[in-house]
Backbone as numpy.savetxt, mean C-alpha at the origin, in Angstrom:
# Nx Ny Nz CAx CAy CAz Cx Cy Cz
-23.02 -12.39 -12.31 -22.46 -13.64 -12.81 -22.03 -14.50 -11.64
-22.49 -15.56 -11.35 -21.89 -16.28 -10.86 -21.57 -17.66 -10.95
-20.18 -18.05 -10.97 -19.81 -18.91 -11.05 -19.87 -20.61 -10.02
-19.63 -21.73 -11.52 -20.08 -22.70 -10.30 -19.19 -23.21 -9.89
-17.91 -22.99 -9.44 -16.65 -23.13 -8.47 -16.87 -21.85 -6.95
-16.52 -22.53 -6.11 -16.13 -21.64 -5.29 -15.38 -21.62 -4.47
-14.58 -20.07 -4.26 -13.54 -19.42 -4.15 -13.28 -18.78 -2.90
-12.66 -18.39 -1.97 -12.69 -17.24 -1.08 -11.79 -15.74 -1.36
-12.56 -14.96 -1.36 -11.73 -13.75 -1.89 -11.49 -12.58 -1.03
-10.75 -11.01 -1.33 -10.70 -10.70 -0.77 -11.01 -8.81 -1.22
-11.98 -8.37 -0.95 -12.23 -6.90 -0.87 -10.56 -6.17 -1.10
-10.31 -6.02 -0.35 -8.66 -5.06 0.54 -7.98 -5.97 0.13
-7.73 -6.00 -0.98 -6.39 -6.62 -1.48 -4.91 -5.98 -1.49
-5.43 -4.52 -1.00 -4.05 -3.45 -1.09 -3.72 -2.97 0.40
-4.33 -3.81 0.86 -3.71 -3.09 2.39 -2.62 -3.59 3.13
-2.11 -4.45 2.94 -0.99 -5.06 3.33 0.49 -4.17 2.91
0.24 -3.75 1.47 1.55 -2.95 0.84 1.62 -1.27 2.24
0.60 -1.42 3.72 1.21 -0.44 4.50 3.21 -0.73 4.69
2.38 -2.13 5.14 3.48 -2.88 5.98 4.58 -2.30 5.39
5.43 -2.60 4.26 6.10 -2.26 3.30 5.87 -1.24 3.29
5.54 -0.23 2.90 5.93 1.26 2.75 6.51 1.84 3.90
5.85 1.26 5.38 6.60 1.30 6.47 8.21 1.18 6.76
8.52 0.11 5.83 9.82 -0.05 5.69 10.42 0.98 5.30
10.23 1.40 4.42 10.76 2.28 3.50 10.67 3.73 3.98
9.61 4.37 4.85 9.93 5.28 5.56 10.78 5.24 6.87
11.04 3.93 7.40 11.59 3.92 8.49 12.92 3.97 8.02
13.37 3.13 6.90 14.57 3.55 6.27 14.77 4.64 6.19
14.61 5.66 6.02 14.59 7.00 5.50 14.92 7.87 6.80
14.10 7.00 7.70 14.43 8.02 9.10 15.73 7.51 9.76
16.20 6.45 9.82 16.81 6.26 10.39 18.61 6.77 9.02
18.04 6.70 8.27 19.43 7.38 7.19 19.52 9.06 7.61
18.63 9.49 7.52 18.67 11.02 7.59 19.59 11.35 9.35
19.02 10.32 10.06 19.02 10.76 11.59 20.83 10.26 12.14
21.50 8.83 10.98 22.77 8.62 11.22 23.68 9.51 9.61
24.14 10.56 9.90 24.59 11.08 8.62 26.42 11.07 8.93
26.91 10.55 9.50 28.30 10.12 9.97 28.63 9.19 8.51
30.14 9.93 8.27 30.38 9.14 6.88 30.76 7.95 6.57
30.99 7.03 8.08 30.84 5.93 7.97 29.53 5.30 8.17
28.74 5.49 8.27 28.10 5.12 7.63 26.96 5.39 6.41
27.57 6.51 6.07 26.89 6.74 4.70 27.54 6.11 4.26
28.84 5.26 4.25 29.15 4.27 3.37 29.24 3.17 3.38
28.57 2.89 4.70 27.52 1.31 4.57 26.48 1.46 3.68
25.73 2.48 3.82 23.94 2.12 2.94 25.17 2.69 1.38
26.37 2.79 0.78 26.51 3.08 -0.39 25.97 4.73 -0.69
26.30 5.56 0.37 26.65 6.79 -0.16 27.88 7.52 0.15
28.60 7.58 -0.58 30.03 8.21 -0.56 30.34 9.15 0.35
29.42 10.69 0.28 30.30 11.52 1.55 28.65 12.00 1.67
28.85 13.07 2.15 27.43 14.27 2.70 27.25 14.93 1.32
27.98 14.82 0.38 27.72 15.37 -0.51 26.86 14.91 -1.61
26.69 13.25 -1.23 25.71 12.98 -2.34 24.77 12.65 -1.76
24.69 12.57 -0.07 23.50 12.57 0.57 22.36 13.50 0.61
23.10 14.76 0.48 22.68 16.23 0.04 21.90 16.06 -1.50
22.99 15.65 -2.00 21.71 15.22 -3.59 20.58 14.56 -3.71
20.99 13.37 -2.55 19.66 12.49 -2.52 18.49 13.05 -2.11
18.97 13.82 -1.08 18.09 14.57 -0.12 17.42 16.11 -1.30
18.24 16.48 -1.65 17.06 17.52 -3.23 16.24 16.64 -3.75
16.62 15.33 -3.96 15.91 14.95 -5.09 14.46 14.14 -4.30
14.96 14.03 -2.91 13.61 13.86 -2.31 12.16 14.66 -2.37
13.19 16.21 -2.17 12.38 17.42 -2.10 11.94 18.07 -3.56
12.31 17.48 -4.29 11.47 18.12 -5.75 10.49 18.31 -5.99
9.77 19.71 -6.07 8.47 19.42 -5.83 7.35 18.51 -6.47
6.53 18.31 -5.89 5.53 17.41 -6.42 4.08 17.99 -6.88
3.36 17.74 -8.01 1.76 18.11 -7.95 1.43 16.82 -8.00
0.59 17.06 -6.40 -0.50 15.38 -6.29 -1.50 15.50 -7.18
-2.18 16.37 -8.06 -2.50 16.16 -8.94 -2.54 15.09 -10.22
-1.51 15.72 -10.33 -0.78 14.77 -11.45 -0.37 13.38 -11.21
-0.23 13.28 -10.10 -0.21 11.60 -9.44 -1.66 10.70 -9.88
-2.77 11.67 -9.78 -3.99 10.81 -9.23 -4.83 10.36 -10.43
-4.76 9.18 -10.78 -5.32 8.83 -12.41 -6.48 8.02 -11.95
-6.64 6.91 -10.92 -7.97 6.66 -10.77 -8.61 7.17 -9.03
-8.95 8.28 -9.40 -9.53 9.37 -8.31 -10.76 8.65 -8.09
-11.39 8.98 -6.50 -12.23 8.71 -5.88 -13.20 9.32 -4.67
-14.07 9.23 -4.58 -14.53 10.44 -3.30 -15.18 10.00 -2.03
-15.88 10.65 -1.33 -16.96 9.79 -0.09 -18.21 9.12 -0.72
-18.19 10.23 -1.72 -20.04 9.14 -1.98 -19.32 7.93 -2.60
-18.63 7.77 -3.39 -18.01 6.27 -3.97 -17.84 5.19 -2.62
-17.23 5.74 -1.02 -17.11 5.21 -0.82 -18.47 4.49 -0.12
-19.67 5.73 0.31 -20.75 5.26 0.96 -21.45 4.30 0.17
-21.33 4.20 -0.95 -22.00 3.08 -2.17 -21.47 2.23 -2.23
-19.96 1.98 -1.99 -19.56 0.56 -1.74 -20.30 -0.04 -0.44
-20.30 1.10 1.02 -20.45 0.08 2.07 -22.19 -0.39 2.01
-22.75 0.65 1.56 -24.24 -0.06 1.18 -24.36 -1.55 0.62
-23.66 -1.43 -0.51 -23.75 -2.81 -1.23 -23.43 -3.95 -0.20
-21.90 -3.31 0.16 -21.47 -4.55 1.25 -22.63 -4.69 2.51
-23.03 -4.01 3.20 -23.56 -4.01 4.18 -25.41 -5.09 3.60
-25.78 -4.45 2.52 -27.24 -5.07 1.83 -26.50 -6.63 1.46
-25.55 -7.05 1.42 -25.17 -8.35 1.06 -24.66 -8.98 2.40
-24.58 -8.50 3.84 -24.58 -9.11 5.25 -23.06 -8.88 4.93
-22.24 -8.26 4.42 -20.53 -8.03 4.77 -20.52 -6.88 5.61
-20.84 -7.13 7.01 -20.34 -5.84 7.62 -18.90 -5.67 8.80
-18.07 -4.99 7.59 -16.67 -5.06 8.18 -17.01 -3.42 8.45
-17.90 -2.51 9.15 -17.61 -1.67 9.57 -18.08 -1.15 10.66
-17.39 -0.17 11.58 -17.69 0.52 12.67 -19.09 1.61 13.11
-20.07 0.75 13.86 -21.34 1.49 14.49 -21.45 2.83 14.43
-20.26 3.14 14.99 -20.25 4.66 15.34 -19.44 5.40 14.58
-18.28 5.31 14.09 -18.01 6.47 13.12 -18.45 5.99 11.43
-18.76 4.88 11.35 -19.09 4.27 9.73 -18.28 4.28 9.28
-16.92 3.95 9.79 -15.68 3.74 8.87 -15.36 2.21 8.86
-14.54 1.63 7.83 -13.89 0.51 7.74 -13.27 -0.10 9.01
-13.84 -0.95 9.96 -13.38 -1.35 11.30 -12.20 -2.55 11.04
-11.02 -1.99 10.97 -10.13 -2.83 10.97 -10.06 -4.31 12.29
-11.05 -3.86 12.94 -10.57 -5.32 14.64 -11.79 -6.21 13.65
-13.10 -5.33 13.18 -13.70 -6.33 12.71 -12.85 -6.99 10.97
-11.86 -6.78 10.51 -11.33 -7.44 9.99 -11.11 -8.08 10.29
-10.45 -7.95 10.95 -8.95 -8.81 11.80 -9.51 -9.55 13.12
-10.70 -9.68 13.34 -11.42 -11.06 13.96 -11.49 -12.21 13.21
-12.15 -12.93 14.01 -12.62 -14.58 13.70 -13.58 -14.62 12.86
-14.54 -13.59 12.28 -15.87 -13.51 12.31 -16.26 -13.73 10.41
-16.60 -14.77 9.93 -16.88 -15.01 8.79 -17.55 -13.73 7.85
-17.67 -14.08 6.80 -19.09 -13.25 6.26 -19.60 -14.47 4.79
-20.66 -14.48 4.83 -20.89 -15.25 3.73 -22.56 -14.46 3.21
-21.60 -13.67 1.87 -22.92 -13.23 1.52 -23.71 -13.40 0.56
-25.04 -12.66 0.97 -26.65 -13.69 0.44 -27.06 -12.89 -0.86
-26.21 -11.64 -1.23 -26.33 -11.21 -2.96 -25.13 -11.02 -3.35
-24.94 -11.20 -4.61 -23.25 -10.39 -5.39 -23.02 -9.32 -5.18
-22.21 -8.58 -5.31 -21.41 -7.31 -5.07 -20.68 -6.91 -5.83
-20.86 -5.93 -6.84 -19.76 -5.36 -8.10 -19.90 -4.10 -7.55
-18.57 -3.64 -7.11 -17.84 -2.88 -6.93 -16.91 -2.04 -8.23
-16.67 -1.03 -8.30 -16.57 0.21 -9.66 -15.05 0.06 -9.19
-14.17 0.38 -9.73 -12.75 0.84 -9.63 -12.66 1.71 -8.33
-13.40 2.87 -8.52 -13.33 4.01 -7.69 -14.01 3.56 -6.44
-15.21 2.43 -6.12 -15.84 2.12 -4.86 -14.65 1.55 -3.88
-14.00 0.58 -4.83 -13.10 -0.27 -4.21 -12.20 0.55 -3.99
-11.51 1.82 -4.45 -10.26 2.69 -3.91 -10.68 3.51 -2.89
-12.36 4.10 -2.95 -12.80 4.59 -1.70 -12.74 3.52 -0.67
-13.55 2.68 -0.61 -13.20 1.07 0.42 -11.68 1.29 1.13
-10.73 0.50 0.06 -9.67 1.07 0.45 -8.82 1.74 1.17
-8.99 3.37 0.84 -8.64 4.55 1.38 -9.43 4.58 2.60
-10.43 4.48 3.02 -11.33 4.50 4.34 -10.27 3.34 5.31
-10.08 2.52 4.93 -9.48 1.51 5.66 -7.91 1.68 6.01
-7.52 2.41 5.00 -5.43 3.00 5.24 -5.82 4.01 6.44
-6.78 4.86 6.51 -6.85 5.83 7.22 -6.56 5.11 8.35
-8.11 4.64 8.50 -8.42 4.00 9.99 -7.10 3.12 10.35
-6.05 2.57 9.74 -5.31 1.48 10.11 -4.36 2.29 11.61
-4.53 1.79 12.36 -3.49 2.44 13.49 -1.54 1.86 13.41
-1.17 2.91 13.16 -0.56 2.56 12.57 0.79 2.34 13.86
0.44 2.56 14.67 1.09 2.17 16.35 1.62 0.99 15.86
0.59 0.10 15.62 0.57 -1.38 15.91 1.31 -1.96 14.73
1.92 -0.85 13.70 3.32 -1.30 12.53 4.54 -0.53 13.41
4.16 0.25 13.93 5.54 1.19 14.30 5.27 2.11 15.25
5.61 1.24 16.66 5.89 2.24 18.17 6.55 3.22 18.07
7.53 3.95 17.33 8.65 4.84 17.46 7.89 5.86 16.08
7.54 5.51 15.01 6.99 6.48 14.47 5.77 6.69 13.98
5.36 8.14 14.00 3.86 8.43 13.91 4.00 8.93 12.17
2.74 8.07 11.54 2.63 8.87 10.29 1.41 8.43 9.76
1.13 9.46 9.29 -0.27 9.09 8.44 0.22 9.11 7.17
-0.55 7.66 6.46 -0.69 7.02 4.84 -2.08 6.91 4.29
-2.56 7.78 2.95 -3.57 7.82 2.67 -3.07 7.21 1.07
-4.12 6.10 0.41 -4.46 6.12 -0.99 -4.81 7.18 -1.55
-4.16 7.42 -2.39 -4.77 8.55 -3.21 -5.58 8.49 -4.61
-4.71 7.20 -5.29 -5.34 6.59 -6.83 -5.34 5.47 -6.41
-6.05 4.38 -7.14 -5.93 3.69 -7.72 -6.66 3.27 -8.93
-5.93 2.72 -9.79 -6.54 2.79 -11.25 -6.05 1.48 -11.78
-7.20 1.11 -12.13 -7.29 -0.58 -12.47 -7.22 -0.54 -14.34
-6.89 -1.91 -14.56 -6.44 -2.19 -15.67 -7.16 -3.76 -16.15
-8.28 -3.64 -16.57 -8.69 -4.66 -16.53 -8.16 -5.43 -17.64
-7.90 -7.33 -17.67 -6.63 -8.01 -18.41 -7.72 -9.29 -18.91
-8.66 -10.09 -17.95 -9.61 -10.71 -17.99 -9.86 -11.30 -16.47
-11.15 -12.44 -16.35 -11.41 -11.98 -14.82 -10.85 -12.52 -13.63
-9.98 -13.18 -14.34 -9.03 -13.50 -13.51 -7.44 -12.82 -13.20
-6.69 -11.65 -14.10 -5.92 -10.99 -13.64 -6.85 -9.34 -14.24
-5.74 -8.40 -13.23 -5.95 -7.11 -13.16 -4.67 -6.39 -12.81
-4.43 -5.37 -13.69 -3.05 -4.67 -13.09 -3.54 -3.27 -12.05
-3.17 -3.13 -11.41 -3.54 -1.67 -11.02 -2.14 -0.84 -10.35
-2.60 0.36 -10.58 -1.75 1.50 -10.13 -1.89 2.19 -8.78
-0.88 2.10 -8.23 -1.39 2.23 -7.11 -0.13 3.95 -6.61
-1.02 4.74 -6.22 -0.19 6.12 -5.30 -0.39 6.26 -3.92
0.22 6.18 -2.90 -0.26 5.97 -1.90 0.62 7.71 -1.19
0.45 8.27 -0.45 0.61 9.51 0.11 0.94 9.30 1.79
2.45 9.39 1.96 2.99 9.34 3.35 2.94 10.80 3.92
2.21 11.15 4.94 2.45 12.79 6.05 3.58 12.59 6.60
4.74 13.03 6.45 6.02 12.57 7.35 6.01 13.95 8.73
5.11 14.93 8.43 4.85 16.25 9.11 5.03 15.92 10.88
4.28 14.13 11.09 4.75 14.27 12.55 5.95 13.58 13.06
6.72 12.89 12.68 7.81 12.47 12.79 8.93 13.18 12.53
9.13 14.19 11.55 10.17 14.98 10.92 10.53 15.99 12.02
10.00 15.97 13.01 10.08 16.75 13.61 11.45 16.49 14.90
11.43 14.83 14.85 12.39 14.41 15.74 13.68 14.79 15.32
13.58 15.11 13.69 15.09 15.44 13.39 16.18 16.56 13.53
15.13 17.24 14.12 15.95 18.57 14.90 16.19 19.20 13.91
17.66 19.32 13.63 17.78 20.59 12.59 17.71 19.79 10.90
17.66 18.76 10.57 17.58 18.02 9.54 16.15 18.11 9.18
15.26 18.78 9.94 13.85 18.27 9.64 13.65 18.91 8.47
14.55 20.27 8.30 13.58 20.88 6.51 14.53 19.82 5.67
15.29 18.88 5.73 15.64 18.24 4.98 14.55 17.11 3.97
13.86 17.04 4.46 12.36 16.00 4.31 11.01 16.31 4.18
10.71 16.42 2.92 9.16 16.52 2.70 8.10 16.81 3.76
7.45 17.23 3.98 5.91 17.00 4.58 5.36 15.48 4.03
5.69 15.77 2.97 4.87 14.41 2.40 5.68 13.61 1.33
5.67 12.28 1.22 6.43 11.43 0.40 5.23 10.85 -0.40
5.31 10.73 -1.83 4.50 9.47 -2.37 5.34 8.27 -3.28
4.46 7.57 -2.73 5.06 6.38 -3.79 3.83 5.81 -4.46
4.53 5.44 -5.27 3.96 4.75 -6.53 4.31 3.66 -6.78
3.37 2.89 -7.13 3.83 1.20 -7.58 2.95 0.36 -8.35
2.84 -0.77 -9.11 2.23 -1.23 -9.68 2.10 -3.06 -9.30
0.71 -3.59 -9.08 0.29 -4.75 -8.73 -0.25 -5.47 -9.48
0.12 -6.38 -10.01 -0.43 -7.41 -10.85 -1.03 -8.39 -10.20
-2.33 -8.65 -9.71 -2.73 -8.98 -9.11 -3.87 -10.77 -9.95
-3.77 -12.00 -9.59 -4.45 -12.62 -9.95 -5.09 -13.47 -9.39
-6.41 -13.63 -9.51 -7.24 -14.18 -8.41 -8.31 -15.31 -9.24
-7.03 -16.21 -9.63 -7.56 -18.06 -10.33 -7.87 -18.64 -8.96
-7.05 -19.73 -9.49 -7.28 -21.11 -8.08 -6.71 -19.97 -6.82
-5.46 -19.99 -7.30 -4.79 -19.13 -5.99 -4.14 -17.43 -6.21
-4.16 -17.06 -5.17 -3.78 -15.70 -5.64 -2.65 -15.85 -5.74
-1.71 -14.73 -6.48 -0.68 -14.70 -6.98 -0.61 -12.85 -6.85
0.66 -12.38 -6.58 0.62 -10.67 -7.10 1.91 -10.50 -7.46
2.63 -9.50 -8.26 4.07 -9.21 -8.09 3.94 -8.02 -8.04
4.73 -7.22 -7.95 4.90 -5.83 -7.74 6.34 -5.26 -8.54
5.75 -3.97 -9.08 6.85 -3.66 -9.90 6.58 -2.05 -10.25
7.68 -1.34 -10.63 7.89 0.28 -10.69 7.58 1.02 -9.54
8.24 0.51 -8.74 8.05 1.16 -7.29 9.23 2.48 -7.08
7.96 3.82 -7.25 8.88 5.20 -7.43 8.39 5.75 -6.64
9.65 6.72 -6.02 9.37 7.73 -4.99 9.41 9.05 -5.71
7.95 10.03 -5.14 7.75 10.81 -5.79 7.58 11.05 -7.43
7.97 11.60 -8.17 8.11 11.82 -9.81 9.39 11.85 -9.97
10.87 11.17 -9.30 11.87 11.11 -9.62 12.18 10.37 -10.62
13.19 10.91 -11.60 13.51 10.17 -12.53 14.03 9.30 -12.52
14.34 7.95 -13.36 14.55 6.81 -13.27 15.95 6.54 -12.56
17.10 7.77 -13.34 18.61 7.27 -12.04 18.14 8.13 -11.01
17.29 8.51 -10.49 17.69 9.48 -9.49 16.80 8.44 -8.52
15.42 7.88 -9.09 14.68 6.97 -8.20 15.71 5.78 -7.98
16.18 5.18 -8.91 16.82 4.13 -8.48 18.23 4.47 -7.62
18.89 5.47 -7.63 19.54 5.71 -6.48 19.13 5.55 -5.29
18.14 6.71 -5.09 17.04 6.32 -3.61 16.88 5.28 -2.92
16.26 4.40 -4.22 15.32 2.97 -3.74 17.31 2.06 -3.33
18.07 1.87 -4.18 19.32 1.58 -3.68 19.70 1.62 -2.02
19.74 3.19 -2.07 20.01 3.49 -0.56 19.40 2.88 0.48
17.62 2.51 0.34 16.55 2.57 0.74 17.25 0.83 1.36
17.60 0.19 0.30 18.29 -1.09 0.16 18.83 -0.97 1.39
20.01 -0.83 0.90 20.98 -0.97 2.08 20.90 -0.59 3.31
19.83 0.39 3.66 19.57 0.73 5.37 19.06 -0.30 5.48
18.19 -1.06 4.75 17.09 -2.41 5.24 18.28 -3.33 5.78
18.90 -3.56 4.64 20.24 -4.49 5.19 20.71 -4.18 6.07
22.14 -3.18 6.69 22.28 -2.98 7.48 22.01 -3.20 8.80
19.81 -3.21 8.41 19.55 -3.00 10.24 19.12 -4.63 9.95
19.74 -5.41 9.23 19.46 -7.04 9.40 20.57 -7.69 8.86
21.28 -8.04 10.03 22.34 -8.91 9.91 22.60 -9.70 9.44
21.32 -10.88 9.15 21.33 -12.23 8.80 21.18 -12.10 6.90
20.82 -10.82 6.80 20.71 -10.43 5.01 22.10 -10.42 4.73
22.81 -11.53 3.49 23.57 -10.78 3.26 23.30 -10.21 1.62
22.71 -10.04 0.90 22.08 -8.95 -0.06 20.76 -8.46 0.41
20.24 -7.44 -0.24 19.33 -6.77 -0.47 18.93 -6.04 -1.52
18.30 -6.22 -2.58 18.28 -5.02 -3.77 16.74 -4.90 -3.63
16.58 -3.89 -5.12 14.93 -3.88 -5.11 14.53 -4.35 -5.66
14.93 -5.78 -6.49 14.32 -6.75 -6.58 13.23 -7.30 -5.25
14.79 -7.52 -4.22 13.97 -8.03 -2.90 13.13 -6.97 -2.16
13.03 -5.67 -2.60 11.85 -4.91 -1.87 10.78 -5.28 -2.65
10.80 -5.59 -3.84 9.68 -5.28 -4.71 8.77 -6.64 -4.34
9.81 -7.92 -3.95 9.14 -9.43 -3.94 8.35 -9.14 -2.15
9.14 -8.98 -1.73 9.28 -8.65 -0.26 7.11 -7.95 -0.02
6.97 -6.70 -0.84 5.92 -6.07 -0.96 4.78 -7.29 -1.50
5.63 -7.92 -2.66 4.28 -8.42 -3.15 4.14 -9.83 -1.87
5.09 -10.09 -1.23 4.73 -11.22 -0.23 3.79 -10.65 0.56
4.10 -9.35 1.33 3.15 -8.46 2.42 1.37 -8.72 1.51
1.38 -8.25 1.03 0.26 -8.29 0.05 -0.59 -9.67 -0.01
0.24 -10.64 -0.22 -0.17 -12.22 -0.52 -0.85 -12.28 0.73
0.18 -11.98 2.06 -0.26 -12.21 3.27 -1.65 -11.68 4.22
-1.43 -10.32 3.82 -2.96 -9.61 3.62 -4.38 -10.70 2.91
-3.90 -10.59 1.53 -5.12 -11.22 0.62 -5.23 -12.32 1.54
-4.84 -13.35 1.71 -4.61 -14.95 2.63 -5.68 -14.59 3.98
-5.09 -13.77 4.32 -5.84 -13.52 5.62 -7.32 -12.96 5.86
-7.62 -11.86 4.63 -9.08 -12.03 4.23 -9.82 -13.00 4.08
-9.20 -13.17 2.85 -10.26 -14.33 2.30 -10.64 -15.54 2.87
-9.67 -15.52 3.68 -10.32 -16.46 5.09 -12.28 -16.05 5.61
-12.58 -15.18 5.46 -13.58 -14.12 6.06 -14.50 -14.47 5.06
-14.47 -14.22 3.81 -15.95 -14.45 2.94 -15.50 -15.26 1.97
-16.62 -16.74 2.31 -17.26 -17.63 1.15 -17.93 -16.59 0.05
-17.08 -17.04 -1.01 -17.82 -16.29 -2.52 -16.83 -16.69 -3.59
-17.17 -16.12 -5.01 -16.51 -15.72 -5.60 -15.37 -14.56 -5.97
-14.71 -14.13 -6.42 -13.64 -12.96 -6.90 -13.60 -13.08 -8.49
-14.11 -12.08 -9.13 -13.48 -11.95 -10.23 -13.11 -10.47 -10.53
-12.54 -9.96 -11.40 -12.24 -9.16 -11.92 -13.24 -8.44 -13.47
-13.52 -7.49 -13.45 -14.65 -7.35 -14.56 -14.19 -5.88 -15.21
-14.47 -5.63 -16.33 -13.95 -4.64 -17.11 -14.35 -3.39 -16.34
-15.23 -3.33 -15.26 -15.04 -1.66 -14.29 -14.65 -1.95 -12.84
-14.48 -3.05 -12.84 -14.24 -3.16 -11.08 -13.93 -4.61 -10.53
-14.55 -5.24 -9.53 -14.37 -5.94 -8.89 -15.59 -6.75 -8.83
-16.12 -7.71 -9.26 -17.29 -8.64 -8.20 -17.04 -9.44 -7.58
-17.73 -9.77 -6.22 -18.17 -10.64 -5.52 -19.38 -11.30 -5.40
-19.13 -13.20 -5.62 -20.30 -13.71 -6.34 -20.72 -14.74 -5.04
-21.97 -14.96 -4.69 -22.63 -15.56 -3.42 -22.03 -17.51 -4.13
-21.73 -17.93 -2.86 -21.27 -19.36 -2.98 -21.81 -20.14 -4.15
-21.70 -20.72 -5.90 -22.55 -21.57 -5.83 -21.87 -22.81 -6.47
């Protein structure tokens, strides 16, 4: 299908929400690493004793299983880059065939010469190839962590909005380590979960909403995400609130900023289609 307006759109519409999750683990490190009770009662936790709670309810176990509702694999993802690559979009790397983030993040157009419908699962392989590769130095000198997609699962609304679900999977395994004796205090691994309403009319638009750590329950997540609050504040002076309202807007801005910066890159269409994604050649 293609339409006779045209649009600039953007593949990686979810890669920006690193930025942001970044936050939120750096929060985490830097709470665990100051546990002095003044200031557990700046970020709004009373003594060690409910930091200790927070801290179980971090560690509850998890089945990533049960997280993963729109699953994906390598061949999904080698069938996306075919398509892209047979339509002249080549955002990827010679030598390992992965998603080349510098060739994102160049000058370098793409304007391509067939459509491209992409499956739910192509676009979360896409995706996930690209969280990997992201170096994640270049969000955060002081900590090392690997973030992998794990789901995403689309919700098709019509072709101009789409909700999707998004699980994304933090390794905290190399950083936890700085915490000395606090380190069994903290997962190997954190997930979060969140949901993107994503719409791609004249202009994009996203909000973001149910942003949960792990499978915690609703007071126990919103305690967390609270805390999560107030370290953000804290380490920014010029805030004087913070809730998760403002994480949640905060994410969907990261996101906007991402999409913006693609779609700079390919003349086409964007729509949204009851299994996936297309991209439609200029007409």
């Amino acid at each position: 299908m293609i339409k006779s307006k045209t649009k600039k759109g953007c593949l990686l519409v979810l890669l920006g929400a690193l930025i942001a999750i970044t936050l939120i683990i750096a929060a985490l490190y830097i709470g665990f690493k100051n546990t002095t009770n003044v200031y557990l009662q700046r970020i709004g936790i009373s003594d060690i004793g409910e930091l200790s709670d927070i801290i179980d309810a971090i560690n509850e176990p998890v089945e990533e299983s049960q997280l993963v509702v729109g699953g994906f694999n390598e061949n999904n993802y080698l069938s996306a880059k075919t398509k892209l690559i047979n339509s002249q979009i080549d955002i990827f790397n010679v030598i390992s065939g992965n998603v080349s983030i510098e060739k994102i993040n160049s000058t370098i157009g793409y304007t391509p010469i067939l459509s491209v419908a992409l499956t739910q699962a192509e676009l979360g392989a896409l995706i996930a190839n690209a969280v990997q590769n992201l170096d994640t130095s270049a969000i955060s000198a002081n900590i090392e962590f690997e973030i992998d997609l794990i789901s995403l699962d689309m919700a098709y609304i019509d072709e101009n909005n789409a909700i999707f679900e998004c699980v994304i999977k933090i390794d905290t395994s190399d950083f936890k380590s700085e915490l000395g004796l606090l380190q069994s205090f903290i997962p190997d691994a954190i997930y979060l979960s969140f949901t993107a309403n994503i719409t791609v009319a004249e202009n994009y638009s996203v909000s973001v909403s149910g942003v949960q750590i792990n499978k915690l329950s609703a007071s126990k997540n919103e305690k967390v995400l609270n805390v999560i609050c107030a370290i953000i504040k804290s380490g920014n002076s010029s805030v004087e609130e913070y809730s998760t309202l403002n994480l949640t807007q905060d994410t969907a801005s990261v996101l906007i900023i991402y999409i913006n910066e693609f779609m700079q890159k390919i003349t086409g269409t964007v729509i949204f289609t009851s299994s996936g994604i297309e991209l439609n050649i200029a007409g």
